[in-house]
Short mmCIF file of the C-alpha atoms (twelve columns), coordinates in Angstrom:
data_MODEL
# 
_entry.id   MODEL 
# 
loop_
_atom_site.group_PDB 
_atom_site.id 
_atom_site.type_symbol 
_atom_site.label_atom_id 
_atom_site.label_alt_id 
_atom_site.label_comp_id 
_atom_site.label_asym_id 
_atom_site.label_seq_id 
_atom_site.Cartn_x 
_atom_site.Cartn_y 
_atom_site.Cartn_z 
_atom_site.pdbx_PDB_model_num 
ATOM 1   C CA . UNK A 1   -58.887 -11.482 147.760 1 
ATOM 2   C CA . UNK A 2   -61.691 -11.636 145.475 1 
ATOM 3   C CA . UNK A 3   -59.767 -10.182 142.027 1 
ATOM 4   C CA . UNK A 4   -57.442 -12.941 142.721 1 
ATOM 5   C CA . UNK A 5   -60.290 -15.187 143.388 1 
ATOM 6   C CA . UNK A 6   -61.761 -14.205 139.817 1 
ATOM 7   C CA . UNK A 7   -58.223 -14.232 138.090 1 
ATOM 8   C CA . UNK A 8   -58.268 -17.544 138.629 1 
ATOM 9   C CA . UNK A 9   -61.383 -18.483 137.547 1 
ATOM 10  C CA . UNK A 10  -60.565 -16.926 134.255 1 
ATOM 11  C CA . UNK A 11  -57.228 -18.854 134.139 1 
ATOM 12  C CA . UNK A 12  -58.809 -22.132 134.853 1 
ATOM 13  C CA . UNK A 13  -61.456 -21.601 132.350 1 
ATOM 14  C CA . UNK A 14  -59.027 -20.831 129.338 1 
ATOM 15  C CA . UNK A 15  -57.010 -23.979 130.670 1 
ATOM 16  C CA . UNK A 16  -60.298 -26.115 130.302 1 
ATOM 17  C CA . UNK A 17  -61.248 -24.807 126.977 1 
ATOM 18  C CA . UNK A 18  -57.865 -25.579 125.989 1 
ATOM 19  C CA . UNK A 19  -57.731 -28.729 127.818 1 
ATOM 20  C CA . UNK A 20  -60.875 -29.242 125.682 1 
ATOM 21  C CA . UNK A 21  -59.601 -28.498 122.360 1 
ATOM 22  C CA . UNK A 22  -57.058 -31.250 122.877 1 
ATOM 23  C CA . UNK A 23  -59.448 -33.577 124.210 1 
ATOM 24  C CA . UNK A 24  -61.429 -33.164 120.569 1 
ATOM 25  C CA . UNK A 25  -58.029 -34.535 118.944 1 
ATOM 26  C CA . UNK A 26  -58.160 -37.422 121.630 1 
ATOM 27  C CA . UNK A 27  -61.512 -38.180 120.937 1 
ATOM 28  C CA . UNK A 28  -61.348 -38.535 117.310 1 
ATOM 29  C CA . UNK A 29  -58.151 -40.062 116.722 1 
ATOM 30  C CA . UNK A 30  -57.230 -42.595 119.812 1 
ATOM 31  C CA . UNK A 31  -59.589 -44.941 118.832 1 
ATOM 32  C CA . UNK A 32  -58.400 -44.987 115.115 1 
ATOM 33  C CA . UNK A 33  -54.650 -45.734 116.630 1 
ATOM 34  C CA . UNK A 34  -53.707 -42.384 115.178 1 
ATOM 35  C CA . UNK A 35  -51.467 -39.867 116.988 1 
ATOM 36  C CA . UNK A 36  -53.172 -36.954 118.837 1 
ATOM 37  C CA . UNK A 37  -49.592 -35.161 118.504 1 
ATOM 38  C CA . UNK A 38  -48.680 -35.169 115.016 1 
ATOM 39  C CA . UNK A 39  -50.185 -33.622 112.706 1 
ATOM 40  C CA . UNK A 40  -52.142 -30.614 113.595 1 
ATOM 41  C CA . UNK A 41  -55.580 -30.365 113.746 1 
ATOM 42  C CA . UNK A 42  -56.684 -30.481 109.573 1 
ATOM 43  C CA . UNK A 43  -59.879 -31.011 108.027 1 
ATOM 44  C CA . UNK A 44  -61.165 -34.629 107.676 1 
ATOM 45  C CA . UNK A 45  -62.760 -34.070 104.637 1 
ATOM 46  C CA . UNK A 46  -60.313 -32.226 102.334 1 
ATOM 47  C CA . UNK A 47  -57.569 -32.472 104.678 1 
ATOM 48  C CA . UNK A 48  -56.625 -29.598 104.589 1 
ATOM 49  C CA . UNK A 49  -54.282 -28.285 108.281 1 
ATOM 50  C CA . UNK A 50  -56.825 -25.838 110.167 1 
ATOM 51  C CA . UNK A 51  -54.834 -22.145 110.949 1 
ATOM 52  C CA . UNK A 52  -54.164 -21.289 114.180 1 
ATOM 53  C CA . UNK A 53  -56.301 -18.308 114.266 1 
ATOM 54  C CA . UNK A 54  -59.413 -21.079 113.273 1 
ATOM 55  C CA . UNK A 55  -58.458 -23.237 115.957 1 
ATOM 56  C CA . UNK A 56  -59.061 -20.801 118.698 1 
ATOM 57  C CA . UNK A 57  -60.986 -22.901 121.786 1 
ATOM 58  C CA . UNK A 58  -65.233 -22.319 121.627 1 
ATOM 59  C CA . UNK A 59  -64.536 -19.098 119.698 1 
ATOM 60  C CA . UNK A 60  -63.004 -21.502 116.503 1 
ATOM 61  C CA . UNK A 61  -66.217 -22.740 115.762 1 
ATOM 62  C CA . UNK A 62  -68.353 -19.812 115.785 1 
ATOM 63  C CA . UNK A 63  -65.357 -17.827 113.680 1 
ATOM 64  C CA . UNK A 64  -65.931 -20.533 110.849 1 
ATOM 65  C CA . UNK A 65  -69.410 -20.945 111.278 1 
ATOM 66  C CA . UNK A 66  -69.318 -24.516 111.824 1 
ATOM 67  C CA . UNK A 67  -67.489 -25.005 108.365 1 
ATOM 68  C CA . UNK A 68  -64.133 -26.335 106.711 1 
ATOM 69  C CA . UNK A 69  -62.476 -22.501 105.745 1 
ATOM 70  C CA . UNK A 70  -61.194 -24.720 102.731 1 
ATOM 71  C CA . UNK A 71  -63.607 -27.000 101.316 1 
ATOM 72  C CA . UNK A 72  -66.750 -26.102 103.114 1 
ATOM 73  C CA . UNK A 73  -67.349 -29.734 104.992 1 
ATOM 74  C CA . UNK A 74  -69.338 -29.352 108.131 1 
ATOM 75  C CA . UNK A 75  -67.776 -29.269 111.661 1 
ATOM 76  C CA . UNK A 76  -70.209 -30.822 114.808 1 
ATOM 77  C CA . UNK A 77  -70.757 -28.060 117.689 1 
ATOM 78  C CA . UNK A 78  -69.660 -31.269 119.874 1 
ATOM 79  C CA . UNK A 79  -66.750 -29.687 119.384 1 
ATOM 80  C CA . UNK A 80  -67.384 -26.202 120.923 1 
ATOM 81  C CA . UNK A 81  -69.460 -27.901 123.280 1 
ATOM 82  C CA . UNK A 82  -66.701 -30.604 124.404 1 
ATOM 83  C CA . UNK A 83  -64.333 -27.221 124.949 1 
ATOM 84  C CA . UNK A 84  -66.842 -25.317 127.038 1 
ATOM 85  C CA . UNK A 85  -68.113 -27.994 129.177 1 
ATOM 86  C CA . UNK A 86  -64.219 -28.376 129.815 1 
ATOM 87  C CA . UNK A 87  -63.925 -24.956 130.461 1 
ATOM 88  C CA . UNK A 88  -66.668 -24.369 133.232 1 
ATOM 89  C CA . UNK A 89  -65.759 -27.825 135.202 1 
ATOM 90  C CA . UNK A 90  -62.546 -26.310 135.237 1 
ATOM 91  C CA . UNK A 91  -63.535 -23.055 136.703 1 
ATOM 92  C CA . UNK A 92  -66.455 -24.825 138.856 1 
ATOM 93  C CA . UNK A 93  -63.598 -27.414 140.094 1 
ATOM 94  C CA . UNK A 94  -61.147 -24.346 141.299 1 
ATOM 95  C CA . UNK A 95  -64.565 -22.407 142.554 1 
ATOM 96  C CA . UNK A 96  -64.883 -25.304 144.768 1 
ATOM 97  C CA . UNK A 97  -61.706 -26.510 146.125 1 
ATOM 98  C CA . UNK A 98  -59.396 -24.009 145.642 1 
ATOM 99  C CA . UNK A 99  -55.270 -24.443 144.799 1 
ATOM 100 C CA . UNK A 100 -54.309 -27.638 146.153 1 
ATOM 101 C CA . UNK A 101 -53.199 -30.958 145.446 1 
ATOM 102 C CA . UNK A 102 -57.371 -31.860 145.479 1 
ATOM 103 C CA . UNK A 103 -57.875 -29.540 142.390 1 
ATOM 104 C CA . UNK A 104 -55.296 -31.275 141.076 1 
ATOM 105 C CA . UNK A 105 -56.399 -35.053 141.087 1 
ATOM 106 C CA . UNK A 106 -60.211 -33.058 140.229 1 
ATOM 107 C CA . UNK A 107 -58.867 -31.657 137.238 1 
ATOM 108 C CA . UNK A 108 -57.202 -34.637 136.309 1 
ATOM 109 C CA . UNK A 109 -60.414 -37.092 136.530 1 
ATOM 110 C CA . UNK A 110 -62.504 -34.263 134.905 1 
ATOM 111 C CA . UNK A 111 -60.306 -34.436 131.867 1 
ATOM 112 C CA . UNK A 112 -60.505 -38.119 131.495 1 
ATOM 113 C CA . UNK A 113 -63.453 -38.636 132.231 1 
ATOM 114 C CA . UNK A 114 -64.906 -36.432 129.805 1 
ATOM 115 C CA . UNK A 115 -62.729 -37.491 126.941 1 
ATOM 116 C CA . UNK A 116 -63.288 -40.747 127.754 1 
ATOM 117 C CA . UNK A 117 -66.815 -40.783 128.007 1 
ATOM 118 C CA . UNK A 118 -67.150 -39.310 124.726 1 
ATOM 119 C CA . UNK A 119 -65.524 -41.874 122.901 1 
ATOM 120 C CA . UNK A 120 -67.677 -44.375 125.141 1 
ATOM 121 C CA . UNK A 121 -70.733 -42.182 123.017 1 
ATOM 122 C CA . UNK A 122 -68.749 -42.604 119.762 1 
ATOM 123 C CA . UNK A 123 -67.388 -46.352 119.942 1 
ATOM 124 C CA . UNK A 124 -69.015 -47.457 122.468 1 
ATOM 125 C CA . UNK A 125 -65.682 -48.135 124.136 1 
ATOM 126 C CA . UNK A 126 -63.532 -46.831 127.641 1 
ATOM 127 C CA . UNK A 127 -59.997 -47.317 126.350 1 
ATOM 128 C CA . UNK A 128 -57.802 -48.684 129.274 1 
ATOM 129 C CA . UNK A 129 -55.475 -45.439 128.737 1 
ATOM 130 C CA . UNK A 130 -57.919 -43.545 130.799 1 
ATOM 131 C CA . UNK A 131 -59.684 -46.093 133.222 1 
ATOM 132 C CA . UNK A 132 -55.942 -48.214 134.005 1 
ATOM 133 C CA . UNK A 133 -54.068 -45.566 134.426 1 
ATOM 134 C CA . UNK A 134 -56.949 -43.533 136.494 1 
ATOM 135 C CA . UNK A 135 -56.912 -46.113 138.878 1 
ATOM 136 C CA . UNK A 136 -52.973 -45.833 139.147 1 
ATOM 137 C CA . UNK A 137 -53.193 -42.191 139.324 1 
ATOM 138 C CA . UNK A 138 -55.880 -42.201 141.844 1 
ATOM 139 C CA . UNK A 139 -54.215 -44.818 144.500 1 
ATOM 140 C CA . UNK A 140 -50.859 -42.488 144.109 1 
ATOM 141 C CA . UNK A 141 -52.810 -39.502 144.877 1 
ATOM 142 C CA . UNK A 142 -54.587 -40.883 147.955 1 
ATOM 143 C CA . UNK A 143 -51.108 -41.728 148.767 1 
ATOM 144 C CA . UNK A 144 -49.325 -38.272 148.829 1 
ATOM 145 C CA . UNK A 145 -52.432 -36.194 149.242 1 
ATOM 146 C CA . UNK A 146 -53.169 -35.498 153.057 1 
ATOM 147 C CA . UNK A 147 -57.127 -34.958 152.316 1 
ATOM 148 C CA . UNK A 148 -57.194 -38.863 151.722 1 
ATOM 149 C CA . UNK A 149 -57.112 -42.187 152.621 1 
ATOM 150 C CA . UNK A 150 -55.393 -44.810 150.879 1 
ATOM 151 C CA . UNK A 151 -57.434 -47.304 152.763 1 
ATOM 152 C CA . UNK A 152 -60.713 -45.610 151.249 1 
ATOM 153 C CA . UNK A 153 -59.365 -45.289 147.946 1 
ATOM 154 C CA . UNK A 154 -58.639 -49.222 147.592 1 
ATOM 155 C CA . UNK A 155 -61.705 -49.886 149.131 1 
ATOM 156 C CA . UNK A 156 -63.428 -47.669 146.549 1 
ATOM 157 C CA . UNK A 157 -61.731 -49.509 143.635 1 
ATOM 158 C CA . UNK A 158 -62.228 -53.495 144.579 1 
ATOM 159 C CA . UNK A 159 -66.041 -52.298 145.968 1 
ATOM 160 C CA . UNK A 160 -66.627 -49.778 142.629 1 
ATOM 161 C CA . UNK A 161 -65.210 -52.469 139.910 1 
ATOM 162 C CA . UNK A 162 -66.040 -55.706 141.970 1 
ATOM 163 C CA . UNK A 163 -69.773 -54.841 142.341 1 
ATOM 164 C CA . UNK A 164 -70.146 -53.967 138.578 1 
ATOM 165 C CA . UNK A 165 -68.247 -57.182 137.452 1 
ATOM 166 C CA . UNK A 166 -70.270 -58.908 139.769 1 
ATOM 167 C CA . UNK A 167 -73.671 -57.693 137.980 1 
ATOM 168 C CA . UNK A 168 -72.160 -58.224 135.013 1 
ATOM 169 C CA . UNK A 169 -71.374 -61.665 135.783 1 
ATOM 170 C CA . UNK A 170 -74.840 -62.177 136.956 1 
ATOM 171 C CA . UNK A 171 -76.203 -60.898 133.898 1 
ATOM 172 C CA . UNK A 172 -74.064 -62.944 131.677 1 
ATOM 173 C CA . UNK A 173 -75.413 -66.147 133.697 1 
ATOM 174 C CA . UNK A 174 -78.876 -65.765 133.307 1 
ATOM 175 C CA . UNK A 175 -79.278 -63.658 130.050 1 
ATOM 176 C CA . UNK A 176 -75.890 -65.821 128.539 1 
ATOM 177 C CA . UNK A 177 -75.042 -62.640 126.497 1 
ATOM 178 C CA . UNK A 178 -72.846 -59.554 127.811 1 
ATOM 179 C CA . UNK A 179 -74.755 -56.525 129.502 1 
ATOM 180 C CA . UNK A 180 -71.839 -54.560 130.631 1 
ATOM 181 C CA . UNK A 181 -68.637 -54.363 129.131 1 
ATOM 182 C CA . UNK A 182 -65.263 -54.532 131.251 1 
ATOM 183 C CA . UNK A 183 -64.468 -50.823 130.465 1 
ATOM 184 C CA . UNK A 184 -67.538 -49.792 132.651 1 
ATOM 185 C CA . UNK A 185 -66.149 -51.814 135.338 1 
ATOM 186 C CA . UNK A 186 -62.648 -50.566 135.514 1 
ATOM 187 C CA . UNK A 187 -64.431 -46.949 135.036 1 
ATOM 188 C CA . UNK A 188 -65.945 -47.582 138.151 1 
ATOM 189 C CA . UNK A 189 -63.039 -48.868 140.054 1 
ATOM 190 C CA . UNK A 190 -61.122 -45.274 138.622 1 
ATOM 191 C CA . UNK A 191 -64.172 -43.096 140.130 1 
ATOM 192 C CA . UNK A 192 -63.612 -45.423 143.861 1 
ATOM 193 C CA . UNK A 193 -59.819 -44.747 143.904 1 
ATOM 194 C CA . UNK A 194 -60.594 -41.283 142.936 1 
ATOM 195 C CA . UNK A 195 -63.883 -40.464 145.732 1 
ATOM 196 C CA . UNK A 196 -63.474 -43.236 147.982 1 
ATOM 197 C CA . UNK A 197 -65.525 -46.013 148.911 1 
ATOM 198 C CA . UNK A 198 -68.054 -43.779 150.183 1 
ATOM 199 C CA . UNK A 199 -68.691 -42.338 146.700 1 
ATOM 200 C CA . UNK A 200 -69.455 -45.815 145.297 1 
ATOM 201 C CA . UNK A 201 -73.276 -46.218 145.979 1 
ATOM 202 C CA . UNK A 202 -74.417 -42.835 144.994 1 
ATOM 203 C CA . UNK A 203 -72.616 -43.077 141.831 1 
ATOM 204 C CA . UNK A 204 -74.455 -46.211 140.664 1 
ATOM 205 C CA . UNK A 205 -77.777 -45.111 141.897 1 
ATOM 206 C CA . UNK A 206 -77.435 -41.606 140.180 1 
ATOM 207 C CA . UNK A 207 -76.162 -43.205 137.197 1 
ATOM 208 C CA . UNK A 208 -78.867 -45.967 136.783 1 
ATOM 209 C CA . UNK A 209 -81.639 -43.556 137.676 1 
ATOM 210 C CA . UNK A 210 -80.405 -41.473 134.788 1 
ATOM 211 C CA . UNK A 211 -79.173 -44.323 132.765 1 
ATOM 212 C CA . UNK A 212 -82.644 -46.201 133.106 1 
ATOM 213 C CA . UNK A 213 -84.809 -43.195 131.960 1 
ATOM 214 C CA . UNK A 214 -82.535 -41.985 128.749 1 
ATOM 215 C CA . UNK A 215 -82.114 -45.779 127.713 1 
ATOM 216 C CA . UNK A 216 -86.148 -46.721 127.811 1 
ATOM 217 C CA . UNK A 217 -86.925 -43.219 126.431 1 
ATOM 218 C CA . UNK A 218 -84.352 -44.450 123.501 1 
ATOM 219 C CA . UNK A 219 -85.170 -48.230 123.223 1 
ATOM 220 C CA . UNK A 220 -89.124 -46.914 122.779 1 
ATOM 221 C CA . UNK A 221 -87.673 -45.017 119.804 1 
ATOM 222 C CA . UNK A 222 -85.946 -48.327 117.904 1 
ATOM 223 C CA . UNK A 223 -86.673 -51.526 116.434 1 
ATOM 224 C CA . UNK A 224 -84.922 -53.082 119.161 1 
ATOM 225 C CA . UNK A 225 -86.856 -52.150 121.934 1 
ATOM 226 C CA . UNK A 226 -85.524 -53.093 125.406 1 
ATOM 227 C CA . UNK A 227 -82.168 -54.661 123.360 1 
ATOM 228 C CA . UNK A 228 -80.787 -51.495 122.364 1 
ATOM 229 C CA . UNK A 229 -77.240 -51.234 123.275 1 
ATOM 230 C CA . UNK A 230 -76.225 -47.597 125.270 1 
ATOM 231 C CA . UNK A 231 -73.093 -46.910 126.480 1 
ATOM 232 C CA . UNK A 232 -73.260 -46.743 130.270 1 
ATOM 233 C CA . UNK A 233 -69.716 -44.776 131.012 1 
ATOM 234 C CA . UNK A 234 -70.795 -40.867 130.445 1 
ATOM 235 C CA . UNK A 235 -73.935 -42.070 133.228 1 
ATOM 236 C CA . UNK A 236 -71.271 -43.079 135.623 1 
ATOM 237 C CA . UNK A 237 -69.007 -40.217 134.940 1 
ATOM 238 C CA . UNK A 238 -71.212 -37.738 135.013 1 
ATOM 239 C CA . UNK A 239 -72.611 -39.155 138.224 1 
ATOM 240 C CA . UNK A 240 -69.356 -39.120 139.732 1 
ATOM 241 C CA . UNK A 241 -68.825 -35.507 138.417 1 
ATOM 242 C CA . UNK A 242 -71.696 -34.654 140.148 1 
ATOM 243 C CA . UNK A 243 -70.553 -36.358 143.240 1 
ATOM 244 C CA . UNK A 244 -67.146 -34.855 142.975 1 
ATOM 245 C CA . UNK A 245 -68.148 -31.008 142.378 1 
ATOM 246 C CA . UNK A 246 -71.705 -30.793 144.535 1 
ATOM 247 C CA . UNK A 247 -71.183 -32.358 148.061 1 
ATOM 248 C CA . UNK A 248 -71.305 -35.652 146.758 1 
ATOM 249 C CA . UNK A 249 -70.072 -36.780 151.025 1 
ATOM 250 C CA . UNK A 250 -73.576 -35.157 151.862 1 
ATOM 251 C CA . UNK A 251 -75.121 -37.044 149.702 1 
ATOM 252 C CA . UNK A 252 -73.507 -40.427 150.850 1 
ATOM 253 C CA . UNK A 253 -74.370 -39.090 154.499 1 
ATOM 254 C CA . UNK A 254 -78.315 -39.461 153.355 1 
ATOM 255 C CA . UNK A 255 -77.926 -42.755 151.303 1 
ATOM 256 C CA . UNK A 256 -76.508 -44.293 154.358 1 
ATOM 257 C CA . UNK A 257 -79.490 -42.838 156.322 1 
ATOM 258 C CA . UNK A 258 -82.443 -44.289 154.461 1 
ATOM 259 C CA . UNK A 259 -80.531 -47.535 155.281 1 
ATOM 260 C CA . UNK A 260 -79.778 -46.809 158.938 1 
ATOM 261 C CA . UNK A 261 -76.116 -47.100 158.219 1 
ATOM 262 C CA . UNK A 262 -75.423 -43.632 158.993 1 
ATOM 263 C CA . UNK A 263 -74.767 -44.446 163.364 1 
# 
């Protein structure tokens, strides 16, 4: 029925935003080995605990205009913006698959990936808490989910993490310094147990294509030039976003085709 159709929607759109608010806490205090439980959100600056009523998901920001109610200190609209891109790949995800165990696993990746990418941004790190465990998570789920494969889904991680560690390698051979790091590798190994093996090539020619034109655009901008480090894991996760939420087997159906791997 379509008013239960857009009663969801709504449901899984406050569940993202809040999903997204909690991801914020994640992001900034995981990689300082700080708890994202205890305390509550408070104010970096004057420390000071943020009310409930300020801490209301997108709408928090925008209530305190992008300040500390306390001591004034500026907030970044990363974190309204972390909350509502949460928020609307939550909705899109349901708008797409529907309740099932699918949505499930979807909504699962979309929250790591996302909070882990963002710390990738911030660190320059993908902390094995997200890309470990995603591969665990993703292997069970092709396991008790009846829409996949196991086979595919181990095939996707040894293919996805094997063929990055493998350019990696490569690179580390001839250039004798690191041009990957291992996090992008397991990331890649997550996104094949999560899509399957088939999801593997588009993923890293989405991801390079995008990867290539936002890291020349930013090494023409520094000192460094072509040696300016950029984290690779949002390209790969938002390629495999993309994948997951816009017919990424259609797209996989005409990668194999240019090929003539598609009989």
């Amino acid at each position: 029925m379509p008013y239960e159709s857009e009663f969801f929607l709504a449901v899984f759109f406050l569940l993202g935003a809040c999903l997204g608010s909690f991801a914020n806490v994640v992001i900034c205090r995981m990689p300082q080995g700080e708890s994202v439980v205890f305390p509550s959100s408070f104010c970096r600056a004057c420390r000071a605990p943020i009310k409930w009523y300020h801490n209301v998901p997108i709408l928090g920001w925008f209530i305190l205009r992008g300040k500390c109610a306390e001591c004034g200190a500026r907030f970044s609209f990363r974190y309204a913006l972390v909350e509502l891109l949460m928020a609307l790949l939550f909705a899109f995800a349901y708008h797409k698959t529907g309740l099932s165990i699918t949505l499930a696993e979807r909504l699962t990746f979309i929250f790591c990936a996302v909070t882990a990418s963002v710390i990738d941004l911030d660190h320059m790190i993908l902390p094995d808490k997200f890309t470990l465990s995603g591969i665990a998570i993703g292997l069970v789920g092709a396991l008790v989910n009846p829409e996949r494969a196991f086979l595919d889904a181990l095939l996707g991680v040894l293919v996805g993490g094997g063929s990055l560690w493998l350019v990696a390698y490569l690179y580390w051979v001839f250039r004798e310094r690191e041009g990957m790091g291992g996090g992008d590798v397991k990331l890649l190994a997550w996104i094949g147990a999560v899509l399957g093996l088939g999801s593997i090539p588009v993923v890293i020619l989405l991801s390079s294509l995008v990867g290539a034109v936002i890291g020349l655009t930013l090494s023409l901008r520094t000192k460094d030039g072509l040696r300016t480090a950029i984290p690779f894991g949002p390209y790969l996760a938002g390629a495999a976003l993309a994948y997951m939420l816009l017919d990424g087997p259609a797209w996989t159906k005409w990668y194999l085709s240019l090929h003539g791997l598609d009989q």
